[in-house]
N, C-alpha and C positions, 0 to 999 in steps of 0.2 A: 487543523490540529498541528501541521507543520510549517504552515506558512512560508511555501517554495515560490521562487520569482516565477516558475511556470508550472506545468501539469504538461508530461506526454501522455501521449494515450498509442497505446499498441494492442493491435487486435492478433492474437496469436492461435491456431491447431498445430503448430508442429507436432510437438511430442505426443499430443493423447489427442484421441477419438473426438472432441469436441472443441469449441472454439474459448477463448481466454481473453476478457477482454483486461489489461492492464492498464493500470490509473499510476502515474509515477510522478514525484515531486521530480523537478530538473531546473537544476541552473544551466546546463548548455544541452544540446542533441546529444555531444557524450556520453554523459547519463544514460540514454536511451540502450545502451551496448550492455548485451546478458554478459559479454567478457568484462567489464568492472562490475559483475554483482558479486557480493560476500556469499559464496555457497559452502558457508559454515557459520551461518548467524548463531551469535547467541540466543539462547530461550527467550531470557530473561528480557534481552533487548527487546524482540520480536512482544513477548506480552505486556511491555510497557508501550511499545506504540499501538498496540491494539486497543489495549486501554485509552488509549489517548486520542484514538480516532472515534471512540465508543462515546466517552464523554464531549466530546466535539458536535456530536452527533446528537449527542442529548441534549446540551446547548442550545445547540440548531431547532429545538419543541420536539424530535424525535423520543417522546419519553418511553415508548416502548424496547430502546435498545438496552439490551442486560447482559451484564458480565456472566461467562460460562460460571457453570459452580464448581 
Protein backbone atom coordinates (compact mmCIF):
# COMPACT_ATOMS: atom_id res chain seq x y z
CA UNK A 1 0.00 0.00 0.00
CA UNK A 2 3.06 2.31 0.72
CA UNK A 3 5.60 0.92 -1.16
CA UNK A 4 8.64 1.95 1.52
CA UNK A 5 12.45 1.03 0.34
CA UNK A 6 12.19 -1.28 3.51
CA UNK A 7 9.97 -2.69 6.48
CA UNK A 8 11.46 -2.45 10.36
CA UNK A 9 10.04 -4.74 12.38
CA UNK A 10 10.06 -3.85 16.21
CA UNK A 11 8.85 -6.16 18.87
CA UNK A 12 7.80 -3.98 21.76
CA UNK A 13 5.98 -4.60 25.87
CA UNK A 14 7.08 -1.62 27.33
CA UNK A 15 4.20 0.28 28.00
CA UNK A 16 1.33 -2.33 28.56
CA UNK A 17 0.98 -5.81 29.92
CA UNK A 18 1.53 -7.59 26.42
CA UNK A 19 3.83 -7.69 23.53
CA UNK A 20 3.44 -5.30 20.33
CA UNK A 21 4.74 -6.45 17.44
CA UNK A 22 5.40 -3.26 15.00
CA UNK A 23 5.42 -3.37 11.04
CA UNK A 24 6.97 0.15 9.78
CA UNK A 25 7.63 1.58 6.33
CA UNK A 26 11.57 2.97 6.76
CA UNK A 27 13.83 4.52 4.48
CA UNK A 28 16.86 4.47 7.01
CA UNK A 29 17.07 2.83 10.96
CA UNK A 30 16.02 6.56 11.85
CA UNK A 31 12.57 5.89 11.10
CA UNK A 32 12.84 3.23 13.71
CA UNK A 33 12.92 6.21 16.77
CA UNK A 34 9.25 6.61 18.62
CA UNK A 35 11.21 10.29 19.16
CA UNK A 36 10.24 11.16 15.32
CA UNK A 37 6.78 9.74 15.62
CA UNK A 38 3.69 12.28 15.01
CA UNK A 39 1.92 11.81 18.52
CA UNK A 40 -0.87 13.96 17.09
CA UNK A 41 -1.86 12.39 13.96
CA UNK A 42 -4.53 13.47 12.21
CA UNK A 43 -7.78 11.17 12.04
CA UNK A 44 -8.41 11.57 8.81
CA UNK A 45 -4.78 10.83 7.79
CA UNK A 46 -4.68 7.62 10.13
CA UNK A 47 -8.27 6.38 8.18
CA UNK A 48 -7.02 6.93 4.82
CA UNK A 49 -3.99 4.70 5.34
CA UNK A 50 -6.11 2.16 7.02
CA UNK A 51 -8.15 2.20 4.21
CA UNK A 52 -5.33 1.94 1.96
CA UNK A 53 -3.73 -0.93 3.71
CA UNK A 54 -7.44 -2.51 3.65
CA UNK A 55 -7.69 -2.39 -0.06
CA UNK A 56 -3.99 -3.56 -0.54
CA UNK A 57 -5.02 -6.36 1.23
CA UNK A 58 -8.07 -7.06 -0.77
CA UNK A 59 -5.86 -6.80 -3.75
CA UNK A 60 -3.58 -9.33 -2.29
CA UNK A 61 -7.44 -12.09 -2.84
CA UNK A 62 -7.91 -11.22 0.92
CA UNK A 63 -11.59 -10.55 0.10
CA UNK A 64 -12.74 -11.04 3.58
CA UNK A 65 -11.05 -7.64 4.80
CA UNK A 66 -14.05 -4.81 5.40
CA UNK A 67 -14.12 -1.26 6.14
CA UNK A 68 -15.51 -0.65 9.93
CA UNK A 69 -19.10 0.85 9.44
Amino acid sequence: AFKPRRIGVMIVGDEVPHCHMHLIPIDSEADLSFARADHDPDPAALDEAAERLRGALRGAGHGDVVSPA
